[in-house]
Backbone bond lengths (Angstrom), bond angles and torsions (degrees), N, CA, C in turn:
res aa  C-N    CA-C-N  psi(-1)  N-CA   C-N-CA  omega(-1)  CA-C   N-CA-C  phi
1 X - - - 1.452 - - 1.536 108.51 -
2 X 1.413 120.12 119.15 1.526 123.32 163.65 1.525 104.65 -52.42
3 X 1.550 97.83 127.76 1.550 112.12 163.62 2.095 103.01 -60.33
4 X 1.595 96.82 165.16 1.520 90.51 -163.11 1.395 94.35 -98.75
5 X 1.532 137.72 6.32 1.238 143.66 161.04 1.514 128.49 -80.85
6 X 1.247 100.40 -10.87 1.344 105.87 -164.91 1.686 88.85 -99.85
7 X 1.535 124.98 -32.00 1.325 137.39 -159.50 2.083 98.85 -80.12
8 X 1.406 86.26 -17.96 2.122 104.48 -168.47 1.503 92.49 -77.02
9 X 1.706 107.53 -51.49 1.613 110.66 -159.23 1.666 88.71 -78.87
10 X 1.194 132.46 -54.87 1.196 103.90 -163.85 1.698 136.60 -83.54
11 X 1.605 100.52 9.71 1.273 120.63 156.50 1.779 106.29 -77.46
12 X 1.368 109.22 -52.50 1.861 104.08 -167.49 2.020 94.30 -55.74
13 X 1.488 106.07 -38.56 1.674 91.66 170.90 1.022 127.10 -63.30
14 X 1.156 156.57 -45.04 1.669 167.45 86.13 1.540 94.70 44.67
15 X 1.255 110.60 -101.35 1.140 117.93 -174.10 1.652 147.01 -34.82
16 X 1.624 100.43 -35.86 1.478 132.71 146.91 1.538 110.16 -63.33
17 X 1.024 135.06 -69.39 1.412 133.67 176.43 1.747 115.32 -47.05
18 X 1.539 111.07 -24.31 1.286 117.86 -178.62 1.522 96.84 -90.66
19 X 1.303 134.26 18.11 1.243 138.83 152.93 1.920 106.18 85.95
20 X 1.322 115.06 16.52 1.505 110.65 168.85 1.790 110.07 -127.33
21 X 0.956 104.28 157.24 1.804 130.35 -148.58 2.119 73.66 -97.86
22 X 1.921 96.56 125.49 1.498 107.33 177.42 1.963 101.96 -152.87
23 X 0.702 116.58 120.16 1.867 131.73 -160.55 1.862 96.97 -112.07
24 X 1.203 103.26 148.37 1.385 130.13 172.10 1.528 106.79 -76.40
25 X 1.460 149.16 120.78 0.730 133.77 121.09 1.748 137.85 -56.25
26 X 1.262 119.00 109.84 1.522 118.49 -171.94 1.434 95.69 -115.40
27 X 1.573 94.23 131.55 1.595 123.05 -162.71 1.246 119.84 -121.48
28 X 0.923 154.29 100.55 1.553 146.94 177.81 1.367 120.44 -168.46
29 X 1.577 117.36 -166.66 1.571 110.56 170.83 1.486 104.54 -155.20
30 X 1.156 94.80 130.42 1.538 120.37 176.95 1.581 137.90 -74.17
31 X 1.008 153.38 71.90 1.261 130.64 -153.97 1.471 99.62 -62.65
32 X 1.202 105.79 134.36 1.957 113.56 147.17 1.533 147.12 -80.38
33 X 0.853 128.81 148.89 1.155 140.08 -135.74 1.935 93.77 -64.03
34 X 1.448 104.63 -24.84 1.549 112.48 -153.55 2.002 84.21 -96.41
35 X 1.387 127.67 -23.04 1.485 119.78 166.88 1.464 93.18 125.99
36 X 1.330 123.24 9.53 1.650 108.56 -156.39 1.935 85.08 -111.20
37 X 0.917 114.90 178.60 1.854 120.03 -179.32 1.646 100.03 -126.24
38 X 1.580 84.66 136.84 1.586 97.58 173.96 1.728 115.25 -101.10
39 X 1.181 110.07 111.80 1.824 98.56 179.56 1.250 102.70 -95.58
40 X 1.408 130.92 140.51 1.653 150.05 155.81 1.413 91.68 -30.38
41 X 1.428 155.41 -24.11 1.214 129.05 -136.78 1.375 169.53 44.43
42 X 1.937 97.44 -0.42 1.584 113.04 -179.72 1.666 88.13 -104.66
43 X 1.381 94.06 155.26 1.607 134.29 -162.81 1.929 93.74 -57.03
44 X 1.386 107.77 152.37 1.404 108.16 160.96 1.326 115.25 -50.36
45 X 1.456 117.83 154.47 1.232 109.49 167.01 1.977 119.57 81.84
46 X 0.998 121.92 -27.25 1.871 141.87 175.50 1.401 87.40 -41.82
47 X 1.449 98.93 123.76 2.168 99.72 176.27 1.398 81.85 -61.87
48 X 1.633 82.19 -157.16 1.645 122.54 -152.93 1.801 92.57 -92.38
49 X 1.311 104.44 -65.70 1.121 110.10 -170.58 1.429 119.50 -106.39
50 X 1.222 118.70 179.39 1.478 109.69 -170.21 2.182 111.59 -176.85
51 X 1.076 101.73 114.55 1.667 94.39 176.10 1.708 98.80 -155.71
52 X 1.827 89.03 -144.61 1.561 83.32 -179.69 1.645 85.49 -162.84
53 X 1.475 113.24 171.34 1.267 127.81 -162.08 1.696 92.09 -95.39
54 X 1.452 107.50 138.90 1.693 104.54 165.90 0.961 126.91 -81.54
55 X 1.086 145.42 11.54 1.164 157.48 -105.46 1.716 99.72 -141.74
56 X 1.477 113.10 -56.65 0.931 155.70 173.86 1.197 155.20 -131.54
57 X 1.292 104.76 3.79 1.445 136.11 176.27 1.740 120.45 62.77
58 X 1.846 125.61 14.95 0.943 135.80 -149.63 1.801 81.03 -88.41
59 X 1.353 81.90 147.99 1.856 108.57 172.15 1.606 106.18 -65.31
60 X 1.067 129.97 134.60 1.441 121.43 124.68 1.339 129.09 -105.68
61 X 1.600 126.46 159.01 1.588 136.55 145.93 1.193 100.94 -90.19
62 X 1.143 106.27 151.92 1.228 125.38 161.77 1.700 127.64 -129.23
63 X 1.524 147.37 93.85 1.442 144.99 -178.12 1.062 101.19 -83.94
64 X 1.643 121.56 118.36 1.640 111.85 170.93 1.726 104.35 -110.74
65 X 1.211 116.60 142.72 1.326 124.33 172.11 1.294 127.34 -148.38
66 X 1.316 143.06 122.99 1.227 143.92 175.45 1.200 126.11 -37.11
67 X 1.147 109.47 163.15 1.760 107.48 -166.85 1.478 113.74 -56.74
68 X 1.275 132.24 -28.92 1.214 120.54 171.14 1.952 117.21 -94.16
69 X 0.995 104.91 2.73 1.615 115.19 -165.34 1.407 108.12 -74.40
70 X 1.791 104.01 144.78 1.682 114.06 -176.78 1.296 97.49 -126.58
71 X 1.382 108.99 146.01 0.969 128.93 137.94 1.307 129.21 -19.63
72 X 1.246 139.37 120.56 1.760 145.26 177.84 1.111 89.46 -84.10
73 X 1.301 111.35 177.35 1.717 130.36 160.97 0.893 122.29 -52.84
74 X 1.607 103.81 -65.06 1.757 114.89 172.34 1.632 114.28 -34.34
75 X 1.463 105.50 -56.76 1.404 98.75 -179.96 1.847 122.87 -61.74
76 X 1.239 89.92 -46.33 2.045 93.08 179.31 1.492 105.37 -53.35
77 X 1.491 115.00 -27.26 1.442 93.94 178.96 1.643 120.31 -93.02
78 X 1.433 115.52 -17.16 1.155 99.55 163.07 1.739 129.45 -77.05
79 X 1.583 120.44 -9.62 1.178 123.97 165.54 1.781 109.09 -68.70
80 X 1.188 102.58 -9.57 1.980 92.69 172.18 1.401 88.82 -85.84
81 X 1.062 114.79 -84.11 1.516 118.72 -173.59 1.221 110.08 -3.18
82 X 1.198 129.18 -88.37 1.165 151.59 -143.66 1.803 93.42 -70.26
83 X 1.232 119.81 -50.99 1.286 106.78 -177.86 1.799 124.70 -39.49
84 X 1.664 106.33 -19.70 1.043 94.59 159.76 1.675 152.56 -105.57
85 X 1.228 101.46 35.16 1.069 118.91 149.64 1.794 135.92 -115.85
86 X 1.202 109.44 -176.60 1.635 95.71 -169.34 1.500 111.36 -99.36
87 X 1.276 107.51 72.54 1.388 113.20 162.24 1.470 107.88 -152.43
88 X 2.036 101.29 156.99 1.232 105.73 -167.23 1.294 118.74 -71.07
89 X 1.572 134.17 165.18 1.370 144.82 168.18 1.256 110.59 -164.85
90 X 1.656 88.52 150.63 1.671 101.85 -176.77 1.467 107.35 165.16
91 X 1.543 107.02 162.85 1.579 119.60 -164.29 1.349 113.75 -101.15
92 X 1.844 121.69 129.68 1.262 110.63 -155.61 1.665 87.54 -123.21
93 X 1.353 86.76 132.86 2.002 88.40 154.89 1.390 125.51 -101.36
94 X 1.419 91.54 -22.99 1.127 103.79 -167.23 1.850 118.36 -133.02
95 X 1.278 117.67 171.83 1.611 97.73 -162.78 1.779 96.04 -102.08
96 X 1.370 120.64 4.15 1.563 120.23 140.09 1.458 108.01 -76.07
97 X 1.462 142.08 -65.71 1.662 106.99 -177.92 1.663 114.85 -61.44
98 X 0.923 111.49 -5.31 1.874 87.42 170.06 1.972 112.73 -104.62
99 X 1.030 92.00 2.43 1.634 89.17 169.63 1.931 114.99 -99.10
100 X 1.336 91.44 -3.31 1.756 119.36 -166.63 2.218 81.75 -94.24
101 X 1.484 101.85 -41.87 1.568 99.88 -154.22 1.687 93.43 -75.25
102 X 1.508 114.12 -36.84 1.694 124.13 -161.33 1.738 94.00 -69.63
103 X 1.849 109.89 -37.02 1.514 93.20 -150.76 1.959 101.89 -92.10
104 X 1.010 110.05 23.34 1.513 122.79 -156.45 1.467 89.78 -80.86
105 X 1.492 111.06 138.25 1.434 123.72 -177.36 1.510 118.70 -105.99
């Protein structure tokens, strides 16, 4: 089974080489040293990755998951959401579905 990081980096390569600007979202929470927790600040559910085409300046999401990987809640509900506005989204396993998700018209 491909780890689901290795499937992130070699889409952000793909995608950069296909000549459009695509960023890591890193999500989590930290405790600090003083007892209090630090959260990243993006919403439950925020894919993995995230940019936009130069081309045209269109948004993408990006969800990457391994060949057997689901969707959480958090995530299914931000793919409604998001459908309503005008930018792309969609779930990649692979670094053909996310170059399929970036080049979508």
């Amino acid at each position: 089974m491909t780890a689901e990081h290795k499937i992130q980096n070699d889409i952000r390569v793909a995608v950069s080489e296909h000549g459009d600007r695509i960023f890591r979202a890193n999500v989590g929470k930290v405790k600090m040293d003083n007892g209090r927790w630090f959260d990243t600040g993006l919403p439950g559910g925020f894919p993995d990755l995230f940019g936009f085409r130069k081309r045209d300046g269109k948004m993408f999401f990006i969800e990457c998951k391994n060949e057997h990987g689901r969707l959480r809640h958090d995530q299914k509900q931000f793919a409604v959401a998001i459908k309503n506005y005008p930018v792309l989204y969609g779930v990649a396993k692979s670094v053909e579905d996310a170059l399929r998700i970036v080049e979508e018209t």
